[in-house]
C-alpha positions in Angstrom: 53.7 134.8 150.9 53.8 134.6 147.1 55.8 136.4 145.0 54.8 138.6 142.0 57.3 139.2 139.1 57.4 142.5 138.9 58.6 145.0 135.9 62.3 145.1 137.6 62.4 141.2 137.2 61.0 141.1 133.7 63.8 143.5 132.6 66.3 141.6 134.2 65.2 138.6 132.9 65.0 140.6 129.3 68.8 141.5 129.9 69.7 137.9 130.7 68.2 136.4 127.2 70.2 139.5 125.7 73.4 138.0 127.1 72.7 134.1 125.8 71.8 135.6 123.0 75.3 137.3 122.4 77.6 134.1 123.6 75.4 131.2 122.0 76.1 133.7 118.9 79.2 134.6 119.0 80.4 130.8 120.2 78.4 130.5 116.6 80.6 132.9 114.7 84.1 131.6 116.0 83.3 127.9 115.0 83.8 126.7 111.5 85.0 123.5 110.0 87.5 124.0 106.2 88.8 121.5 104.0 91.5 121.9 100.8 93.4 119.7 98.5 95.5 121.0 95.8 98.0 119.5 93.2 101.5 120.7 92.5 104.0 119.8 90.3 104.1 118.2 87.0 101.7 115.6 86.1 102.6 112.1 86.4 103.0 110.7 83.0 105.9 108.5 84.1 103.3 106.3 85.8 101.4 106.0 82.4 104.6 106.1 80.3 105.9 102.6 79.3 108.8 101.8 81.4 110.2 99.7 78.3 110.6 102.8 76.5 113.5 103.9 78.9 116.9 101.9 78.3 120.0 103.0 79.9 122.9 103.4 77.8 121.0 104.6 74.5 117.4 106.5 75.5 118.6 110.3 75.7 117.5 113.8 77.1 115.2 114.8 74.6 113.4 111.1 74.7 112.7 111.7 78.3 111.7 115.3 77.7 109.4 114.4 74.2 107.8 111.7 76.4 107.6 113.6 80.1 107.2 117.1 79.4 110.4 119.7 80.9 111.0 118.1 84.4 110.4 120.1 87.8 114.3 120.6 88.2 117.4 120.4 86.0 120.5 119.5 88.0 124.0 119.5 87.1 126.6 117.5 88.5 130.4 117.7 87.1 129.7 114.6 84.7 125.5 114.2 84.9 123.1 116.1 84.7 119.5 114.6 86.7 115.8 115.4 85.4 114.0 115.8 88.8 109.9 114.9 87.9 108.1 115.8 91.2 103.8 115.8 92.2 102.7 117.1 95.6 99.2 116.4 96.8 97.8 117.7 99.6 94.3 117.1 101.2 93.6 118.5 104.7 90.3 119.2 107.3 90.2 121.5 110.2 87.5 121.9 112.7 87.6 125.3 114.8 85.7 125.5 118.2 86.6 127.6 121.1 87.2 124.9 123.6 88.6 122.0 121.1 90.0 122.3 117.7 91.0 119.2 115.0 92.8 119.7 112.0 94.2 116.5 109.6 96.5 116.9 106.6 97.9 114.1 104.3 101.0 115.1 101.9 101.3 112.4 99.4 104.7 112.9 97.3 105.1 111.0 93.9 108.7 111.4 91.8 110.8 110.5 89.2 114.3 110.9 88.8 116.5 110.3 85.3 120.3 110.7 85.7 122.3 111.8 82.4 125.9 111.3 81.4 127.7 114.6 79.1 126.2 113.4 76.4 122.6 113.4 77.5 122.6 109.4 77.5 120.3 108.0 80.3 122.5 106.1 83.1 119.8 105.3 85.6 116.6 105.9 86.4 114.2 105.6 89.5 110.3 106.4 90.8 109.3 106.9 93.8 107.1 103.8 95.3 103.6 104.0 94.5 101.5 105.5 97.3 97.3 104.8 97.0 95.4 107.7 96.6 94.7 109.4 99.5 91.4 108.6 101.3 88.6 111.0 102.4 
């Protein structure tokens, strides 16, 4: 005997599409990918900033803040003070799925650090080693 699809089965199949419908869509809506990258800190002028221009024992405060800019922190010590230079950047990519999710992040630090006696003569100074840029 052969079967007929009858108005009862069309609806039911009707309500079945319904259903896909609503979880291949809503799988849709609670996917999604994001990136970001931001910069914080000062800018890094101490890597464009000619290193001959910094001699301990006679290059002062105000040469390192005429040349730099005001540092990211001002620390002081019983008989220093340091000029703390610091630039954060951060690049990152997530991928959201329901079952699986990814997500990368690189922090790339860069700073520069300029240690004072009490009369705002420069002692020592030191950068941080220079990172490449960081990739896609």
């Amino acid at each position: 005997m052969q079967k007929t699809l009858t108005i009862d089965g069309h609806k039911t199949m009707q309500k079945l599409l319904k259903i896909w419908g609503l979880l291949i869509g809503t799988i849709f809506l609670l996917t999604g990918c994001a990136s970001w990258e931001t910069d914080k800190g000062v800018e890094t002028i101490w890597r464009q900033a000619d290193q001959q221009q910094w001699q301990e024992g006679s290059t002062s405060e105000e040469d390192v803040i005429n040349a730099l800019g005001p540092p990211s922190q001002i620390i002081a010590m019983d008989d220093q003070t340091v000029f703390y230079y610091m630039h954060e950047k951060n690049k990152g990519k997530a991928y959201v799925f329901i079952l699986w999710n990814r997500t990368t992040q690189t922090v790339e630090y860069d700073r520069a650090v300029f240690f004072f006696d009490k009369q705002g003569i420069l002692l020592k100074y030191a950068y941080s080693k220079e990172a490449p840029d960081i990739a896609n």
